[in-house]
C-alpha positions as CSV (number, residue, x, y, z in Angstrom):
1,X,0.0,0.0,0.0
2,X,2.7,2.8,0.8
3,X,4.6,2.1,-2.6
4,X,1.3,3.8,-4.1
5,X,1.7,6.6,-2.0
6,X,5.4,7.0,-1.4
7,X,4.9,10.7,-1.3
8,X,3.5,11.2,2.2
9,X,2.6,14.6,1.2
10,X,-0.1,13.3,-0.6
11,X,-4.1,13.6,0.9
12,X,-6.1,10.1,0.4
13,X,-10.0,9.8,0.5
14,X,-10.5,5.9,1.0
15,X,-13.7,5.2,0.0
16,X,-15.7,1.8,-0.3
17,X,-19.8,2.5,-0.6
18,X,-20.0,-1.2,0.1
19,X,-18.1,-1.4,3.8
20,X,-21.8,-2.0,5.4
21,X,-21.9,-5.3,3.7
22,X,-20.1,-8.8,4.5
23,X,-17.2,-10.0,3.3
24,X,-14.2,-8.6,2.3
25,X,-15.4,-5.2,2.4
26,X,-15.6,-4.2,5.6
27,X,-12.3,-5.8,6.3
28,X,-10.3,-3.7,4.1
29,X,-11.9,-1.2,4.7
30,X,-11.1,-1.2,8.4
31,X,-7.4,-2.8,7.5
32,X,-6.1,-0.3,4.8
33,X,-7.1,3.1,5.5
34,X,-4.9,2.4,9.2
35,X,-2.1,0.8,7.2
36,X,-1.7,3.9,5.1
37,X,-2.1,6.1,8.1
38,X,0.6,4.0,9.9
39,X,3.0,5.0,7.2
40,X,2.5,9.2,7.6
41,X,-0.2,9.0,5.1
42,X,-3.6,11.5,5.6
43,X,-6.7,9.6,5.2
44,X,-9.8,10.0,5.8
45,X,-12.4,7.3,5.1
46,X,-15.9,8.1,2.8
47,X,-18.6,5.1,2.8
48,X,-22.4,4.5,2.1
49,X,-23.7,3.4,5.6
50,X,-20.4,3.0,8.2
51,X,-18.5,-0.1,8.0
52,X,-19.9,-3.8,9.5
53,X,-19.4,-4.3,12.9
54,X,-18.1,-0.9,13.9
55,X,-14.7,-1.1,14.3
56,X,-12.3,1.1,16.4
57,X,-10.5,3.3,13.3
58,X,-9.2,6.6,15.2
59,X,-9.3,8.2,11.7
60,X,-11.9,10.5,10.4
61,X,-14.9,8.7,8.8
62,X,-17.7,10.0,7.1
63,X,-21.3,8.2,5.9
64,X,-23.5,9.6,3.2
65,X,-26.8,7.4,4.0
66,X,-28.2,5.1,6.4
67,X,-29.8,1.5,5.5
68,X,-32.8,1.7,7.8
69,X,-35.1,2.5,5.2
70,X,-38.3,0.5,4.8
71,X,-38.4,0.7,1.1
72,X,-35.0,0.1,0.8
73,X,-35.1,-3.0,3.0
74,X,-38.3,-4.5,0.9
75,X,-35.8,-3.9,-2.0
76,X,-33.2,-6.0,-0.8
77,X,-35.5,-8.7,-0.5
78,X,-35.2,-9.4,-4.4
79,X,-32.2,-9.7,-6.5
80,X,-33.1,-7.0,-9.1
81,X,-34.4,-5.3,-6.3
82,X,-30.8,-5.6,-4.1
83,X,-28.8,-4.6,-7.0
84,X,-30.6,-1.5,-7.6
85,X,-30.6,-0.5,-4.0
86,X,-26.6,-0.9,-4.6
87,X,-26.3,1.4,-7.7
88,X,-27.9,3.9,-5.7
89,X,-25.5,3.7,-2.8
90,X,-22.9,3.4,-5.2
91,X,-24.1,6.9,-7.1
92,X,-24.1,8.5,-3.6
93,X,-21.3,7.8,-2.2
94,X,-19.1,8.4,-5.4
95,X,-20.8,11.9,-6.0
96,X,-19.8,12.9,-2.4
97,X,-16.4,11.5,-2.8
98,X,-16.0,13.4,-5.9
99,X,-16.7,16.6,-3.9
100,X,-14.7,15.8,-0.9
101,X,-12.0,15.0,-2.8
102,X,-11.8,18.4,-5.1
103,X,-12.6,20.6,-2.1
104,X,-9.8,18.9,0.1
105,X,-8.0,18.4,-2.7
106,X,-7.6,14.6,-1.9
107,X,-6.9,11.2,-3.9
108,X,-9.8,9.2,-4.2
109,X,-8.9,5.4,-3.3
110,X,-11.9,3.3,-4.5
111,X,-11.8,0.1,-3.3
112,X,-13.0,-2.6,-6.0
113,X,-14.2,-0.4,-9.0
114,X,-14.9,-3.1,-11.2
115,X,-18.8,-3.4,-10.8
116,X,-19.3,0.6,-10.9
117,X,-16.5,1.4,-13.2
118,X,-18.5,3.0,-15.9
119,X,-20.4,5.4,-13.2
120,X,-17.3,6.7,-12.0
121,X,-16.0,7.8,-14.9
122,X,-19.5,9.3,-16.0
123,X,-19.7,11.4,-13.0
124,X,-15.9,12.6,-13.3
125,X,-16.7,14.0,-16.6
126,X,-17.8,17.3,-14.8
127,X,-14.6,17.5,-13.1
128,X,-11.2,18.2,-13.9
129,X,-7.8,17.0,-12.2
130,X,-9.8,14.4,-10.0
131,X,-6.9,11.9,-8.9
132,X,-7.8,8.3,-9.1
133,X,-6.1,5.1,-7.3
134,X,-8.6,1.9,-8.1
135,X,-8.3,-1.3,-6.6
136,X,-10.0,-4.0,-9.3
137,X,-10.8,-7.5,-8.2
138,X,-11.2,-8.2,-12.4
139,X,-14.5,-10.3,-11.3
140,X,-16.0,-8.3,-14.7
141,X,-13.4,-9.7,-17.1
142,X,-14.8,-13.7,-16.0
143,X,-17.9,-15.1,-16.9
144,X,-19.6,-16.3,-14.0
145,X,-19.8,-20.0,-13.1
146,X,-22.9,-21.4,-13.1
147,X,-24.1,-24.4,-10.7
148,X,-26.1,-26.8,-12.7
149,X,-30.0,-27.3,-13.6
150,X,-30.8,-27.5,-10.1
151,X,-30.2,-23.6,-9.1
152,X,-31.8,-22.1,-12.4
153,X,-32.7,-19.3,-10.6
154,X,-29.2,-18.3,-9.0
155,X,-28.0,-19.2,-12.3
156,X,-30.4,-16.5,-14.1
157,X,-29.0,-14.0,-11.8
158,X,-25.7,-14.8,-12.4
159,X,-26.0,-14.5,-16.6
160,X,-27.8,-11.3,-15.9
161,X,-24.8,-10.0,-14.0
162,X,-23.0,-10.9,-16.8
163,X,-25.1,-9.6,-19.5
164,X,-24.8,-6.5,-18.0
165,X,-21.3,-6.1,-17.6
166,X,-20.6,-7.1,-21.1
167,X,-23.1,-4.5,-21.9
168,X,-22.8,-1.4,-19.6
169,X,-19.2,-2.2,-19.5
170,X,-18.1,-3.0,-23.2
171,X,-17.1,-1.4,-26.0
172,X,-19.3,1.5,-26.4
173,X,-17.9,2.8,-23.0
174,X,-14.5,3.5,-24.6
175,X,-14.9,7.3,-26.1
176,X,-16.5,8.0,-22.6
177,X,-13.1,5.7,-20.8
178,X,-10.7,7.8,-22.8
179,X,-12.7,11.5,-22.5
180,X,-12.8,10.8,-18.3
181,X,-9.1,9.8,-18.8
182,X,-8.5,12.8,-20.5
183,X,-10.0,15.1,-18.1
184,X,-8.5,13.4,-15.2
185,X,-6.0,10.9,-13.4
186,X,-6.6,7.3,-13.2
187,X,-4.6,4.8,-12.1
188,X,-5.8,0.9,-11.4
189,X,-4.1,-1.8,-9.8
190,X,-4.7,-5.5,-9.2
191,X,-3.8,-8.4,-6.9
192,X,-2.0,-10.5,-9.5
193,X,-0.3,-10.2,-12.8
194,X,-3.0,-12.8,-14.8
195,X,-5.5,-9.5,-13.4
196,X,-3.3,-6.7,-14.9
197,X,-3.0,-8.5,-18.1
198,X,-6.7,-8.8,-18.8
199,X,-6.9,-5.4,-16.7
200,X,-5.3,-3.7,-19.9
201,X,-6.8,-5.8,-23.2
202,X,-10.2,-5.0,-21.8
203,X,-12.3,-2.7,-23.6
204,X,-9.7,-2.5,-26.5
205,X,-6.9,-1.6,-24.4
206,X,-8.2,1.5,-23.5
207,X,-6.7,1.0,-19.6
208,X,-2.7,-0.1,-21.1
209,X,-0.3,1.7,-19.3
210,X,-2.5,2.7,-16.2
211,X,-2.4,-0.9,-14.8
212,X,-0.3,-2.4,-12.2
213,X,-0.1,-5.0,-10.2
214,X,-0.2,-4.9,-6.3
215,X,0.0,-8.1,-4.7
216,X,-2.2,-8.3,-1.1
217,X,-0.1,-7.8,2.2
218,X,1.0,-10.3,4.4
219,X,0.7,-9.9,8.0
220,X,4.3,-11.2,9.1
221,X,3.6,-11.4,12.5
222,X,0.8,-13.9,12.7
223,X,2.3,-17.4,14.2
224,X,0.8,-20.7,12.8
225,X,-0.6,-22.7,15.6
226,X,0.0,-26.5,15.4
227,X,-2.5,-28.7,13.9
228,X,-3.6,-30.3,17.3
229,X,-3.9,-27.4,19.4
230,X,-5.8,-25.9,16.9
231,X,-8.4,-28.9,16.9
232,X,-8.5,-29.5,20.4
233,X,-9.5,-25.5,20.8
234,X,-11.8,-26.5,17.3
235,X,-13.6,-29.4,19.1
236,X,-12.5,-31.3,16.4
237,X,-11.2,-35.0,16.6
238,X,-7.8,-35.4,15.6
239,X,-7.9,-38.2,13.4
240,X,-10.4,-37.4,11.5
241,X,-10.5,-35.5,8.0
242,X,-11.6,-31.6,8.2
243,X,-12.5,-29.3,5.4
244,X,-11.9,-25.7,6.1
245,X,-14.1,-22.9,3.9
246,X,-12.8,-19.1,4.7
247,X,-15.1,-16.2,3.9
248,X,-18.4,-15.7,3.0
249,X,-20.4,-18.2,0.7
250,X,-20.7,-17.7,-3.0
251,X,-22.0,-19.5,-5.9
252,X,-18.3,-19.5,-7.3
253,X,-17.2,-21.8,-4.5
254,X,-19.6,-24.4,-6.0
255,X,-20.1,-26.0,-2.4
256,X,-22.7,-28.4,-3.7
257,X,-20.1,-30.2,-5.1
258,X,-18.4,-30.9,-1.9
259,X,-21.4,-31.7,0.2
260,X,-21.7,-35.0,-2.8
261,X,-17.8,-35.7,-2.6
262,X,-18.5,-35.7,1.4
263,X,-21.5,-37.6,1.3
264,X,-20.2,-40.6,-1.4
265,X,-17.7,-41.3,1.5
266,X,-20.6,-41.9,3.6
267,X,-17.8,-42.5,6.6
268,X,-19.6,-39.6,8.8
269,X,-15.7,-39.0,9.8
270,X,-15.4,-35.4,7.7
271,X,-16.1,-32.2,9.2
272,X,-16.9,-28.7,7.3
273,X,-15.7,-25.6,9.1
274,X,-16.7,-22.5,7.6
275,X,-14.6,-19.6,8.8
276,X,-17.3,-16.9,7.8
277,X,-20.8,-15.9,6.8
């Protein structure tokens, strides 16, 4: 993180609209903006709704909205319904951070720009000199993987998704890529090289050159505990096989799978720990 901002002159507006979710939002969003700080950076952190769980960040924070909303929450209940209720936080919190950011004169950090990339760059069209730093997971440059006849209905959500990246996204974006480019800074980075590569052939190569690669931290000080203490603190019997799942669930982990492997054994001496939602 500090070899972005080497310059500890330099102002940072972290913002993630999605911190109030689970996941890896909230985490690096209460991870980061303190690394940078740690290093003699100024930060300030901009999201929808606060961050999940509230953590302790002694830096400033600000919050554009608030989910207690009763249409919003009836929203959420549906998947066309949940996704619109994020394009609005989305178009919130970006059009404050835009305004923070030239008033304070601050870098915008966005964490994971890929599913709002295209709003970003609309709204900076009325600015000039914005400074961008966007951290891109690349989930738009995959096609989703879909789980089989028997979840048609996660699976029509998924090709959706899709759909509309390879639409909102694609081609016809790239006059409107290069004009926001134009008008102001942009940089992107991604956690691995195979990322950056597909980073900068996307949408004609319109992002080459403004791409690199920045590979997650590593917390040197964590200790690995030893198998059977860590077991025996678990619950979990020592000679048995255990299957570990970290992080939320998604329909990319294909879990169904697993839960057949498992059962064909039909031993009843596996155990499934999920480490998450």
């Amino acid at each position: 993180m500090e070899t972005l901002y080497s310059d500890h002159n330099h102002r940072i507006l972290y913002v993630c609209p999605f911190a109030h979710y689970v996941g890896h939002y909230p985490y690096v969003t209460s991870v980061e903006p303190r690394m940078l700080a740690e290093n003699g950076v100024d930060v300030k952190v901009l999201t929808y709704a606060g961050i999940t769980n509230n953590p302790q960040m002694d830096l400033p924070c600000q919050e554009v909205g608030d989910i207690n909303n009763r249409l919003t929450a009836f929203c959420r209940r549906f998947t066309l319904g949940r996704w619109l209720v994020m394009l609005y936080e989305v178009y919130t919190t970006l059009n404050d951070a835009m305004k923070i950011a030239y008033d304070e004169n601050r870098i915008i950090h966005l964490r994971d720009g890929d599913l709002y990339m295209p709003l970003h760059h609309i709204l900076a069209l009325s600015y000039r000199n914005l400074r961008w730093c966007v951290s891109m997971t690349a989930g738009m440059l995959y096609p989703p993987k879909l789980g089989g006849q028997t979840n048609l209905r996660g699976n029509l959500a998924l090709l959706l998704y899709w759909i509309g990246v390879k639409v909102l996204m694609g081609g016809w974006m790239k006059p409107i890529y290069r004009m926001s480019m134009k008008r102001n800074r942009y940089h992107y980075f991604t956690q691995n090289e195979t990322a950056k590569i597909r980073m900068e052939q996307f949408c004609g190569g319109v992002f080459k050159g403004r791409v690199d690669c920045v590979p997650l931290p590593v917390d040197i000080s964590v200790k690995p505990m030893d198998k059977i203490e860590a077991r025996k603190k678990l619950c979990l019997p020592l000679d048995k096989i255990v299957l570990l799942s970290f992080g939320s669930w998604h329909s990319g982990k294909d879990m169904q799978t697993v839960f057949k492997a498992v059962a064909s054994l039909n031993d009843g001496g596996v155990h499934y720990v999920c480490a998450g939602r």
